[in-house]
C-alpha positions, 0 to 999 in steps of 0.5 A: 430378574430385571435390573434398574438403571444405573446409579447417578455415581455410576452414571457419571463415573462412565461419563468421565471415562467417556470424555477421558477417552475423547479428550485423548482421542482429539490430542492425539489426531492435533498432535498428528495433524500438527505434525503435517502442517509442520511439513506443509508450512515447511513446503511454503517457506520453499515455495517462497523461496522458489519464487523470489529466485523467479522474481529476482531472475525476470526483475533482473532482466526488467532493470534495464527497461526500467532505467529507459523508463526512468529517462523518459520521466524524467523530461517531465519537471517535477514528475516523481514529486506528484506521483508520490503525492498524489498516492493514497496512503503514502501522501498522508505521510507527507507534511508540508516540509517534506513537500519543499524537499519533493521540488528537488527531487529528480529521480526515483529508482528502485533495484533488487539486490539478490534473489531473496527479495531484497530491494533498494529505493534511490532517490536522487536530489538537486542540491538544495538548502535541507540535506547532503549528499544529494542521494538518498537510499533505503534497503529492505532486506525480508527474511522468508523463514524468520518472517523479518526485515532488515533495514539499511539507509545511507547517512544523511547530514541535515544541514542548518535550520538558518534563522528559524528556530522552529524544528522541522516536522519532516514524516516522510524523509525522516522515515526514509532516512532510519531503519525505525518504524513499519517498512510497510510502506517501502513495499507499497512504494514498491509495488505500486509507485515504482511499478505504476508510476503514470497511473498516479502522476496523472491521478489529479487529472483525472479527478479533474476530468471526472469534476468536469463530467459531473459539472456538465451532467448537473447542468444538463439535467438543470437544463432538463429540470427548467424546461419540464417545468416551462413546459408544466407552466405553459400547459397550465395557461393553456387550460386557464385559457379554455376554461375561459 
């Protein structure tokens, strides 16, 4: 006796079992494979505390080679405040009255407080008519298993404005001086001003270099340009001349 196919009702009840069980199935693999990725994540967190500890040791050993840098720099006027305004993204945050601080800048230094990665910006100023005391510094201290920063500064006593009335607008220096906003920029002064400093001080000359080299090769292939078309001219005449 043959038998028809299954009902519509009878269908879809086995099509519901069907994904019942799959849906079962994909829960119970997530929930192991979460249980690994717990064990992995777990393994990076002790990794990055491995390598802070590597970093901090060779950061250490580094310090003292920095501060002979640091000497030598600073025989340059003014060096520290055209390498930070010559940086791209920092020189955004730079107004015209952080710039009137930069001219008493005289040293920058940072240092790494630990082996978990915590660093210090120093900066050191002449006396000047803005703020006392004449250093500056920021710490920035990153904790690997809470994925957080915590951020210290020195106190600052910004002095009278004098006769003007008119507030400051100050991006920079007020950002250095509180533990407020995105500390994304410490570690990009980290990273890339304390680390490179020559590379940016002499970033405009370079682009000058380059202006020049572009103003020649333009004048060159004007040069070129004129004389084609001299020579275009001068062929044209001659064939004037022998249709003659």
């Amino acid at each position: 006796m043959m038998t028809g196919p299954p009902s519509p009702k009878r269908q879809r009840i086995h099509d519901n079992e069907s994904d019942e069980n799959e849906s079962k199935i994909v829960k119970e693999v997530l929930e192991k494979v979460q249980k690994v990725e717990e064990e992995l994540e777990q393994m990076n967190v002790e990794q990055a505390k491995e390598i802070l500890v590597i970093e901090a040791k060779y950061n250490m050993k580094k310090h003292s080679t920095y501060v002979k840098r640091n000497k030598i720099l600073n025989e340059i006027p003014h060096f520290w405040k055209k390498v930070f305004e010559n940086h791209m993204p920092v020189n955004g945050f730079i107004t015209e009255d952080d710039k009137k601080i930069f001219d008493y800048l005289q040293t920058f230094d940072v240092t790494f407080v630990g082996d978990d990665g915590t660093f210090k910006m120093e900066m050191t100023f002449k006396e000047n008519p803005y703020f006392s005391p004449t250093t500056l510094w920021k710490q920035v201290k990153f904790s690997v298993e809470e994925e957080e920063t915590e951020v210290t500064t020195s106190e600052i006593t910004w002095k009278a404005k004098g006769e003007t009335t008119e507030e400051p607008t100050r991006f920079f220096f007020d950002w250095f001086t509180t533990t407020d906003g995105e500390q994304e920029m410490a570690e990009i002064i980290k990273e890339e001003i304390w680390k490179y400093p020559v590379r940016y001080f002499l970033m405009d000359e370079d682009d000058d270099e380059d202006e020049e080299d572009q103003e020649e090769e333009d004048e060159d292939e004007e040069e070129e340009e004129n004389k084609q078309e001299g020579e275009s001219d001068d062929g044209d005449t001659k064939g004037d001349d022998d249709k003659e």
